[in-house]
C-alpha positions in Angstrom: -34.2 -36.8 -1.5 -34.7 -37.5 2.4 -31.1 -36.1 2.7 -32.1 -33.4 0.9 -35.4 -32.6 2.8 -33.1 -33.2 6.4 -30.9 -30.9 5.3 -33.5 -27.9 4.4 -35.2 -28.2 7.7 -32.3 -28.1 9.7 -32.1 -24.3 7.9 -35.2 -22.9 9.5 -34.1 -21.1 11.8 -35.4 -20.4 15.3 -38.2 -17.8 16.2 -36.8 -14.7 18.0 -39.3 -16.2 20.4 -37.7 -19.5 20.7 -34.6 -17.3 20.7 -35.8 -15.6 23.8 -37.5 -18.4 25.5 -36.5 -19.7 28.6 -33.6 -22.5 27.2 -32.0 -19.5 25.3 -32.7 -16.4 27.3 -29.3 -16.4 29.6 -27.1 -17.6 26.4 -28.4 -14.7 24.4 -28.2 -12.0 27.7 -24.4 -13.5 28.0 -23.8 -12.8 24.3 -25.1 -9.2 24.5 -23.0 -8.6 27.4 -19.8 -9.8 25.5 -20.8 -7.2 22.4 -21.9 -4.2 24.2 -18.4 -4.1 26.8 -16.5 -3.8 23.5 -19.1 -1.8 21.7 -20.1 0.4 24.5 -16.6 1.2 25.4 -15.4 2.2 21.6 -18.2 4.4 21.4 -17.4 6.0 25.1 -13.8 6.6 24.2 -14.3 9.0 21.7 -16.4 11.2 23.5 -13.7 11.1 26.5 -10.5 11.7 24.5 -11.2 15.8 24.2 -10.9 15.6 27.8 -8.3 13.1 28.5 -6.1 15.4 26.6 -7.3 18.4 28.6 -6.5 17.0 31.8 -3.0 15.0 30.8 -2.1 17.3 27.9 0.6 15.2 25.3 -2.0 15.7 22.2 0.7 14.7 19.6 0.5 11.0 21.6 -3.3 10.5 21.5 -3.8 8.5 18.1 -1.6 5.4 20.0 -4.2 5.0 22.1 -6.5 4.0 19.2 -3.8 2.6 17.7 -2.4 0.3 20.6 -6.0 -0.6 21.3 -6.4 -1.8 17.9 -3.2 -3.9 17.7 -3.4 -5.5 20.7 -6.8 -6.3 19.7 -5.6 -7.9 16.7 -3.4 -10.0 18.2 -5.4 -11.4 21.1 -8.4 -12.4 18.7 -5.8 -14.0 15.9 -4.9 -15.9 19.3 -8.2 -16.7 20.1 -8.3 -19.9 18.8 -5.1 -21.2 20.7 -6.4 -19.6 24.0 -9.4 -21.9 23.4 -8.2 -25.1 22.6 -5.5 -25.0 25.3 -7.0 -23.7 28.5 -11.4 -24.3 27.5 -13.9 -21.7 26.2 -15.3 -20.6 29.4 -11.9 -19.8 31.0 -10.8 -18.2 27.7 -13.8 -15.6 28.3 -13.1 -14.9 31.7 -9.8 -14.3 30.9 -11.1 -12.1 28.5 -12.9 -9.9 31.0 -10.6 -9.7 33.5 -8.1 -8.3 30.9 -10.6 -5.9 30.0 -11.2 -4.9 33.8 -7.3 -4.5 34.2 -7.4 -2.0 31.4 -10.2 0.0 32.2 -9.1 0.4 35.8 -5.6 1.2 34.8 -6.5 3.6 32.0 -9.1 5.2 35.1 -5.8 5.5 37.5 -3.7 7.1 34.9 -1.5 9.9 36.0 -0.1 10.3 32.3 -0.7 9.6 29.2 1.8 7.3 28.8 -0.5 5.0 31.6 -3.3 5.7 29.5 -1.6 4.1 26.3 -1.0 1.1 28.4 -4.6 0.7 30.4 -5.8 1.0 26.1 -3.5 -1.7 25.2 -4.6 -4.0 28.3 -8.3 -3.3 27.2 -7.5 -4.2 23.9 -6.0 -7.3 24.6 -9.2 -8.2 26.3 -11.8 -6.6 23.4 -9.8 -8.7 20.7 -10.3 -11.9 22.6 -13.9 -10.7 24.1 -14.8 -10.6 20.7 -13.8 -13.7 19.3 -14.8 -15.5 22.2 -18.9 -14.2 21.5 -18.4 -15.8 18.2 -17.1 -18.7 19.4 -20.0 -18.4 21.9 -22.8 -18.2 18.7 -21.7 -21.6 17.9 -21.3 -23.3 21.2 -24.3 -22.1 22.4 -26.6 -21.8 19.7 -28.2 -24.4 17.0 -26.6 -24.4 13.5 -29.9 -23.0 12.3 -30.1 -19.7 14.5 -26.1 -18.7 14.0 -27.4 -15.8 11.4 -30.3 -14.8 14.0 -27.5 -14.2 16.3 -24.9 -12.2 14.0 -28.2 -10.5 13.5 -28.3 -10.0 17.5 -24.6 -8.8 17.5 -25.6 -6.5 14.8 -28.4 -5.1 17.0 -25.9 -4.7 20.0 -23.4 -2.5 18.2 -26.7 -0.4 17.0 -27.9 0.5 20.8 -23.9 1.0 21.5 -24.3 3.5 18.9 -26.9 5.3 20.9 -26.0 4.7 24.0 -22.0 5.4 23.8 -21.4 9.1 22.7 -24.3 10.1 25.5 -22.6 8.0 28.4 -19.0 9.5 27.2 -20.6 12.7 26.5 -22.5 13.2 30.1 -19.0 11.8 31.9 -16.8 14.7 30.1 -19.3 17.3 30.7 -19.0 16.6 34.3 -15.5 16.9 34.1 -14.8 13.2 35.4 -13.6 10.8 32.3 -11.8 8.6 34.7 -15.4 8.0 35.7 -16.1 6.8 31.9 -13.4 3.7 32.2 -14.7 2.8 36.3 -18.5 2.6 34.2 -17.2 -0.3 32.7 -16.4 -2.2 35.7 -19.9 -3.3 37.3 -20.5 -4.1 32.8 -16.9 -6.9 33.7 -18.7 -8.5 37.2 -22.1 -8.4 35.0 -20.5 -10.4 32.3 -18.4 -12.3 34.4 -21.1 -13.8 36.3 -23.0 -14.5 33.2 -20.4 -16.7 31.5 -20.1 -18.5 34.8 -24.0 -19.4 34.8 -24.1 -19.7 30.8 -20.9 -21.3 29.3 -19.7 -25.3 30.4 -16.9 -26.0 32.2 -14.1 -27.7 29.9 -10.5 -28.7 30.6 -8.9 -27.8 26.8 -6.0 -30.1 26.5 -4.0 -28.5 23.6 -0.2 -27.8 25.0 3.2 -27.6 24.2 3.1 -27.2 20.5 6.0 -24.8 18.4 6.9 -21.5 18.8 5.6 -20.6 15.2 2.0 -19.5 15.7 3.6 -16.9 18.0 5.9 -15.1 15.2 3.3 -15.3 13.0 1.0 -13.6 15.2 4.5 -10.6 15.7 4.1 -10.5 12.1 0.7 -9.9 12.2 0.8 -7.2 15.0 3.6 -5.9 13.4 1.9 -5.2 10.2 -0.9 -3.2 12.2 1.6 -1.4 14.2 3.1 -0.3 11.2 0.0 0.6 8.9 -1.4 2.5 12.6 1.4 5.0 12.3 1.7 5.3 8.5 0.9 9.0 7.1 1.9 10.7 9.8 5.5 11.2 8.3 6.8 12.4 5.3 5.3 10.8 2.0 8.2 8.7 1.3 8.4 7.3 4.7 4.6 6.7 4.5 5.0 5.0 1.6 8.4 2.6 3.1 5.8 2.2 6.3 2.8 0.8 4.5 4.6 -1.0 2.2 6.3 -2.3 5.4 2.8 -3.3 6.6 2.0 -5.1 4.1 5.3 -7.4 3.4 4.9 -8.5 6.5 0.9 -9.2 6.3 1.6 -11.2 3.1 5.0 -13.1 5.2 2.3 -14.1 7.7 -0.4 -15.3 5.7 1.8 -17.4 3.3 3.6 -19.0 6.5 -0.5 -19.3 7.8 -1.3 -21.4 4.9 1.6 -23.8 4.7 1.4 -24.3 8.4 0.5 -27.4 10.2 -0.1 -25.5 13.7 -2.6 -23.1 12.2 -4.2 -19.9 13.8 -7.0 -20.0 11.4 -8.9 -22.4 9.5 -7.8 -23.8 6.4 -8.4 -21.5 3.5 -8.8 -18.5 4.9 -6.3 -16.9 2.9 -8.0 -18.7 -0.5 -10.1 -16.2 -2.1 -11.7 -18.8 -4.7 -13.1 -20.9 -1.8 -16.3 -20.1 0.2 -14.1 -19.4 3.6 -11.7 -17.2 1.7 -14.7 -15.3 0.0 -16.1 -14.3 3.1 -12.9 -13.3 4.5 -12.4 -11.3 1.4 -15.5 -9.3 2.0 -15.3 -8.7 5.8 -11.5 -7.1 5.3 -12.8 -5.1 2.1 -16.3 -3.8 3.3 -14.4 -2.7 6.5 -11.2 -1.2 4.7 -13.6 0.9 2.6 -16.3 1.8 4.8 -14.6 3.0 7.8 -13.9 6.1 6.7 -17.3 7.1 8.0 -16.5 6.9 11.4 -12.9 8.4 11.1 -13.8 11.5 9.5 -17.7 12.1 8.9 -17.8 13.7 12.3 -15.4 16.4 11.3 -16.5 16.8 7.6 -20.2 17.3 8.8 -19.2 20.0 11.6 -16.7 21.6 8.9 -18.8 21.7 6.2 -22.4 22.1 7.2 -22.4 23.2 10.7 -24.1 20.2 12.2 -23.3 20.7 15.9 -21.0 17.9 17.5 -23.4 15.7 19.6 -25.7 15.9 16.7 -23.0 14.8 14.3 -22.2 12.4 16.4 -25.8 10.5 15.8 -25.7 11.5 12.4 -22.9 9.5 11.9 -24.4 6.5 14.1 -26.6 6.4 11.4 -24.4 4.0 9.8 -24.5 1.8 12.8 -28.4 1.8 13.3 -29.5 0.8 9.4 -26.3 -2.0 9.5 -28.8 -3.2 12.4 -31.9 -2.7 10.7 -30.9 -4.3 7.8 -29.6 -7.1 9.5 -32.5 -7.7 11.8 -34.7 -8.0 8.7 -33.1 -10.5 6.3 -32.0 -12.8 9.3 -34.5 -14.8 8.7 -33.2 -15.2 4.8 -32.6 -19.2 4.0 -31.9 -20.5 0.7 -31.5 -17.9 -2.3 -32.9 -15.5 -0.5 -30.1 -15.1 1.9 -27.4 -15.7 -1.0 -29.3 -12.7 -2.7 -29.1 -10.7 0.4 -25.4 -11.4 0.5 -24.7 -10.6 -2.9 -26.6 -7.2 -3.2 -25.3 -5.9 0.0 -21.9 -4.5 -1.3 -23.8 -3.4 -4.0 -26.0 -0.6 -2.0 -23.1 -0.7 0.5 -21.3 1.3 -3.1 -24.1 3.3 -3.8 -23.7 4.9 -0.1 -20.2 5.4 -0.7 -20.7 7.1 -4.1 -23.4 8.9 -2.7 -20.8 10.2 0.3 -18.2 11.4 -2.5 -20.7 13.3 -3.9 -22.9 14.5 -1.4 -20.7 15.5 2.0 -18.8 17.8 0.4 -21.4 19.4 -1.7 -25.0 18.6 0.4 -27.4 18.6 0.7 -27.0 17.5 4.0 -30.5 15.0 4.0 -28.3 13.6 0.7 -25.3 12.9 3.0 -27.2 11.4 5.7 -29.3 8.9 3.2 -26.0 7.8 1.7 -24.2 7.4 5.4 -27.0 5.0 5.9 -27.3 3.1 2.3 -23.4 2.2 3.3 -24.6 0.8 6.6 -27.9 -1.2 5.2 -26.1 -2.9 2.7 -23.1 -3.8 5.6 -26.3 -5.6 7.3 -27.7 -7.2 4.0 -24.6 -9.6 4.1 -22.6 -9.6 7.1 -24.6 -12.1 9.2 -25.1 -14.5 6.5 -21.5 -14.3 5.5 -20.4 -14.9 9.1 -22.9 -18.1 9.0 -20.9 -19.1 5.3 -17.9 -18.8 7.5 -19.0 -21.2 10.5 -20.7 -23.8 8.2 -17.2 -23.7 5.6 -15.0 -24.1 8.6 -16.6 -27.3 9.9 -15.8 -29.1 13.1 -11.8 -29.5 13.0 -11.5 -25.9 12.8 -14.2 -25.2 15.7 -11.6 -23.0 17.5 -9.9 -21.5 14.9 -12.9 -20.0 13.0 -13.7 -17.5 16.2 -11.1 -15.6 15.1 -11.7 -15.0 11.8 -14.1 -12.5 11.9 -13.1 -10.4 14.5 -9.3 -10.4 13.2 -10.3 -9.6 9.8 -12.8 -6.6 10.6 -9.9 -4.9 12.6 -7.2 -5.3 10.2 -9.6 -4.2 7.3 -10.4 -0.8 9.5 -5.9 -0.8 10.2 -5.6 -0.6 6.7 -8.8 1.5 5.9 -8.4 4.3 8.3 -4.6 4.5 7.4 -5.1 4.8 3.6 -8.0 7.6 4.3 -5.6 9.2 6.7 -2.9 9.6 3.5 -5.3 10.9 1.0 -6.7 13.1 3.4 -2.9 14.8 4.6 -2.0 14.6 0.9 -5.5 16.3 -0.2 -4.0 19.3 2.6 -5.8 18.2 5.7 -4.0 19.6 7.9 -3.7 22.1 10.5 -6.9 24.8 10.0 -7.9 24.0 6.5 -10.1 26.5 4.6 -13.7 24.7 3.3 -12.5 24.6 -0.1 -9.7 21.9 1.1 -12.0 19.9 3.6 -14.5 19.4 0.9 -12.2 18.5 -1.8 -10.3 15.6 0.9 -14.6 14.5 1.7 -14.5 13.6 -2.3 -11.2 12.2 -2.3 -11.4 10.0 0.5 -14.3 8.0 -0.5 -13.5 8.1 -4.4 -10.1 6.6 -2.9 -11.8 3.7 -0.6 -15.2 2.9 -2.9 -12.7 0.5 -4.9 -12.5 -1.6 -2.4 -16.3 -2.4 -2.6 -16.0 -4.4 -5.9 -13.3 -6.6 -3.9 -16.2 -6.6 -1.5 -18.8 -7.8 -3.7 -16.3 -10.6 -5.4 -16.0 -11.8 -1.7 -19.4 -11.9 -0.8 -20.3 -13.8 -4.4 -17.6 -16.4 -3.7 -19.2 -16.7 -0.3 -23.0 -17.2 -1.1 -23.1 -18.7 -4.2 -19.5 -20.9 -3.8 -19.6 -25.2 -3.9 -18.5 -26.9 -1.3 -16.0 -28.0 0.8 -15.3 -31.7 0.4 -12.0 -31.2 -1.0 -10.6 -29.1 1.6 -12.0 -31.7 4.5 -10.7 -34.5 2.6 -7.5 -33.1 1.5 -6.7 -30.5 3.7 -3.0 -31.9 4.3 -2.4 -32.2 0.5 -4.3 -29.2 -0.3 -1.7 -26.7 0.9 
């Protein structure tokens, strides 16, 4: 019973005073930093890219520059782990922002495009392991009881990114001078830089030598992305060899992952039935479905209710800011409260989605816009609590391994998302100058496509909350696999 009693008031969490207080100020500042370089950034790039093709022309080559980013993302944060155990967190970071520095002034410098594509694949390499090192910083820096609080603070970031992105790209490409949207990032680096110095310990690491293994997997892994980035932009049966492509070799890499002693992620990850594996099963779903928000609800908007392009812009943010609402008010949720959060959050996350199928083709356009941000609200009624699932299942052994989980996961589930919304929108006739007859019918398709993937969601997010524990896997783990 004392056990019991121990382990309930080691739940309550922090107050967002205690959060702010002097002992936690300078974590927290460090861990908004880490968000809002690769937040900030995203947002800033699509407003630039109209004007980086103006200036360097080569249109046909711009989607690599999401795509690389992306890839080289996911292969620096499934590396994360590894980076950390063998060199120590805080030089892992700053490793992390100086990649990021080397891409954003290269991409600044670019005489081409092709330079562009590599400055995005340098920036990338740092976002993927900026990112997974700011979760890794939630549980190095913070108590057990505050790590929802804190995915709760990420959340915020991403929501004042949201606001604060398209206006900084959008100001820099007005005057003409994009270059000048990469440069912005640099004083953000020596900001953050500083911080981590002042913020995170000193420690040596110690893991080396090792196999070569980890490393193919992660090829596999990267390959897989590669592949499902440029999928759909060929004929359909080469679409289909290329995704089909993607995924063999996602499914040779997570079966290799699992029987593997040198792990890059923590035991179970790729087990749906277990707490770990839930939650993984919901990030990759909720972010394969509802990222096709972002990809096209600018254009669909613009297209088929002549909201201007800033303006859509914010409209669309609007999934952004009520994720961040959302999650700002349940993250004080212990107990069955936060397992109900968890577990209703795909649920209104599918309402939004259902409501997009049937309301941004058709209006009216305050429908459209409530749906756009049900998706978003029900994203925030889980997400932090999941993440928190995901530390706690991990445990200690896996202290490394389990930054990379998340971020990994969320990128691969918006590869694979955007990919299959970018086929049924080419196959719905998306093409070219479509009339509004054929944009509206692809705004149906597209979400009736993805809003299966929401009842994967909610399975995950079940598993998560209301799964047993993990004594077997701790005790067994070596038999286990």
């Amino acid at each position: 019973m004392a056990g019991a009693e121990a382990s309930d008031a080691d739940d309550i969490p922090l107050s967002w005073g205690q959060l702010l207080g002097p002992e936690y100020l300078l974590p927290t500042v460090t861990l908004c930093f880490s968000i809002s370089l690769y937040a900030v950034n995203l947002f800033v790039f699509a407003s630039l890219a109209p004007s980086i093709v103006a200036d360097l022309g080569e249109l046909e080559r711009l989607h690599w520059a999401t795509t690389l980013y992306v890839v080289a993302s996911i292969i620096s944060s499934a590396a994360a782990g590894q980076i950390r155990a063998r060199f120590g967190v805080r030089r892992a970071v700053l490793t992390a922002v100086c990649a990021f520095a080397l891409g954003s002034a290269v991409a600044a410098l670019s005489p081409s495009m092709t330079v562009v594509l590599v400055g995005r694949a340098v920036q990338g390499l740092g976002s993927g392991l900026l990112m997974a090192g700011a979760h890794g910083l939630i549980r190095d820096l913070f108590p057990k009881s505050s790590w929802s609080r804190m995915f709760a603070v990420i959340s915020g970031v991403w929501g004042i990114a949201a606001f604060a992105g398209p206006l900084l790209g959008g100001v820099f490409a007005a005057l003409g001078e994009w270059r000048w949207g990469f440069f912005a990032m640099l004083p953000l680096c020596g900001l953050l830089y500083v911080a981590v110095l002042r913020t995170v310990p000193a420690s040596r690491g110690g893991r080396t030598g090792g196999s070569v293994a980890p490393t193919l997997r992660l090829a596999l892994i990267g390959g897989a992305a590669l592949a499902v980035g440029s999928a759909g932009r060929q004929g359909e049966g080469l679409t289909a060899l290329t995704i089909a492509i993607a995924v063999a070799l996602l499914l040779v890499a997570m079966a290799w992952e699992r029987r593997a002693t040198d792990r890059l992620f923590p035991h179970g990850m790729f087990r749906p039935n277990t707490v770990l594996g839930g939650g993984v099963t919901f990030v990759f779903f909720i972010a394969f479905s509802t990222s096709v928000t972002v990809i096209y609800g600018p254009y669909f908007l613009t297209t088929l209710h002549g909201v201007p392009p800033l303006a859509t812009g914010y409209v669309v943010t609007a999934q952004s800011i009520s994720w961040t609402a959302a999650a700002l008010v349940v993250a004080g949720f212990v107990g069955l409260r936060a397992r109900l959060s968890t577990a209703a959050g795909p649920a209104v996350s599918g309402a939004g989605m259902l409501g997009c199928a049937l309301f941004v083709a058709d209006g009216p356009l305050p429908a459209a816009v409530a749906a756009i941000t049900l998706i978003g609200a029900g994203i925030g009624m889980a997400w932090s609590h999941v993440a928190k699932r995901i530390f706690d299942d991990a445990g200690e052994a896996d202290r490394d391994r389990v930054t990379s989980v998340i971020p990994t996961t969320q990128a691969l589930g918006i590869a694979f998302g955007s990919a299959t919304a970018g086929i049924v929108a080419d196959r719905a006739g998306l093409a070219d100058t479509p009339p509004p007859e054929v944009v509206a019918e692809a705004a149906r398709l597209v979400y009736y496509a993805l809003l299966p993937a929401i009842a994967l969601a909610f399975a995950g997010a079940v598993r998560n909350a209301y799964g047993g524990g993990t004594t077997e896997r701790r005790v067994g783990s070596g038999a286990a696999r």
